[in-house]
C-alpha positions as CSV (number, residue, x, y, z in Angstrom):
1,X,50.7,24.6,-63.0
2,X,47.5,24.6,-64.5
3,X,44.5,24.8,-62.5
4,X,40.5,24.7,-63.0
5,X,38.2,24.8,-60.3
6,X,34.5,23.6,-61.4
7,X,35.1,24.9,-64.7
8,X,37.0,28.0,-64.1
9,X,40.7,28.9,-64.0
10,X,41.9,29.3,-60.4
11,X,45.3,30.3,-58.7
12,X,45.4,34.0,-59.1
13,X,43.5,36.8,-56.7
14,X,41.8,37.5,-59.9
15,X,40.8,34.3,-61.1
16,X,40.5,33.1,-57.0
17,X,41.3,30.9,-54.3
18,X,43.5,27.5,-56.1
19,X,41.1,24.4,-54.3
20,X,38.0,26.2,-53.5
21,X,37.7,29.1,-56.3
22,X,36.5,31.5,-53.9
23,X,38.1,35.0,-54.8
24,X,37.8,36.6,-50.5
25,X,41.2,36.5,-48.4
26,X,44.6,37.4,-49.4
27,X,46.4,34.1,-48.5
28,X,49.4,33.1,-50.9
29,X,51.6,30.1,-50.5
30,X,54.1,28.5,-52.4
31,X,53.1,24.8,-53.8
32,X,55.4,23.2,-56.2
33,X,57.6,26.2,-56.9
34,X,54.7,28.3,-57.8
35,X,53.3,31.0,-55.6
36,X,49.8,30.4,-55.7
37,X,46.5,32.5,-54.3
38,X,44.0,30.7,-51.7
39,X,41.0,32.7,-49.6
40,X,42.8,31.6,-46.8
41,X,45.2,29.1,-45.0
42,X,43.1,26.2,-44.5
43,X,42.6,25.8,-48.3
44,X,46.5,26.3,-48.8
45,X,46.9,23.5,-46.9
46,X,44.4,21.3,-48.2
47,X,46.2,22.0,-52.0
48,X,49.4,21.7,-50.8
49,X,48.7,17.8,-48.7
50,X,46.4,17.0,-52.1
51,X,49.8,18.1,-54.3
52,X,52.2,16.0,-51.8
53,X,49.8,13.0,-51.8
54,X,49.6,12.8,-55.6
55,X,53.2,13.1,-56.2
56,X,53.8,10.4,-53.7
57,X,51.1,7.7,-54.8
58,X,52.5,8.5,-58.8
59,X,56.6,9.0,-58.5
60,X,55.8,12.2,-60.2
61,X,58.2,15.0,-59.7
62,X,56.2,17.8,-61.1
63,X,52.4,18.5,-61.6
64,X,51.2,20.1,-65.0
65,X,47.3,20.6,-64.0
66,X,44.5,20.1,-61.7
67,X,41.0,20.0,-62.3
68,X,38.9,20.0,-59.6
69,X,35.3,19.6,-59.1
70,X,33.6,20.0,-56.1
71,X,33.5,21.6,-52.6
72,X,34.2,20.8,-48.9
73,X,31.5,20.0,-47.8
74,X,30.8,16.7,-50.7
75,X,34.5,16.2,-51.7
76,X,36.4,16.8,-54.5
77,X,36.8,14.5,-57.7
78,X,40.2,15.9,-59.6
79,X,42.0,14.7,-62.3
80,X,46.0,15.5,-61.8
81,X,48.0,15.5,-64.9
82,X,51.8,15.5,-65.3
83,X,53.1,15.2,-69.3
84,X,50.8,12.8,-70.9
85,X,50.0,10.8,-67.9
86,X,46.9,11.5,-65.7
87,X,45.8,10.3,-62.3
88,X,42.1,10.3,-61.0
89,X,40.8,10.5,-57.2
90,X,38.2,11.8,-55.2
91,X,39.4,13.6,-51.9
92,X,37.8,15.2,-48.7
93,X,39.7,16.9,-46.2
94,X,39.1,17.2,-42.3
95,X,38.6,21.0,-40.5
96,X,42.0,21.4,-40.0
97,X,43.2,20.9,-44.0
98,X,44.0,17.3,-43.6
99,X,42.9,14.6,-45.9
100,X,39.8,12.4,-44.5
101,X,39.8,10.4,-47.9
102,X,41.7,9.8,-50.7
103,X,40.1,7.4,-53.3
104,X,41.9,6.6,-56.8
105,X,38.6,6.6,-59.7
């Protein structure tokens, strides 16, 4: 999976953390077969509901790539693409890594 967090790629220790970009922590977690790097297990679990919530609203069975823009603290507007088809929404999560809002764009 492809992912871009405000412009830059994310996932890795060295490229940082998969939702927020942040490149502190040493949290990894597997989402969607792929063991992925986050600063910490709050933002694994943001990603991971985000992931779950996408593939449930679309029938998709895999994601291709994420691009995120945004932070915590003013939501995030991504753009999730699987094949040639590509799905829109803005999301917030709660303190805990749950989603607060999910809005299709």
């Amino acid at each position: 999976m492809k992912i871009i967090v405000n412009g830059k790629e994310a996932g890795t220790k060295e490229t940082g953390c998969a939702i927020c970009g942040s490149d502190w922590g040493s949290y990894y977690a597997k989402v969607d077969g792929e063991e992925l790097f986050f600063c910490c297990d709050i933002c694994a679990k943001e990603f991971s509901n985000m992931i779950q919530e996408v593939k449930n609203r679309t029938n998709w069975n895999k994601i291709d790539e994420v691009n995120i823009r945004g932070n915590w603290s003013m939501g995030r507007h991504v753009m999730a693409r699987s094949g040639v088809q590509r799905y829109y929404f803005y999301i917030t999560f709660d303190e805990d890594g749950n989603i607060r809002t999910f809005k299709p764009e």
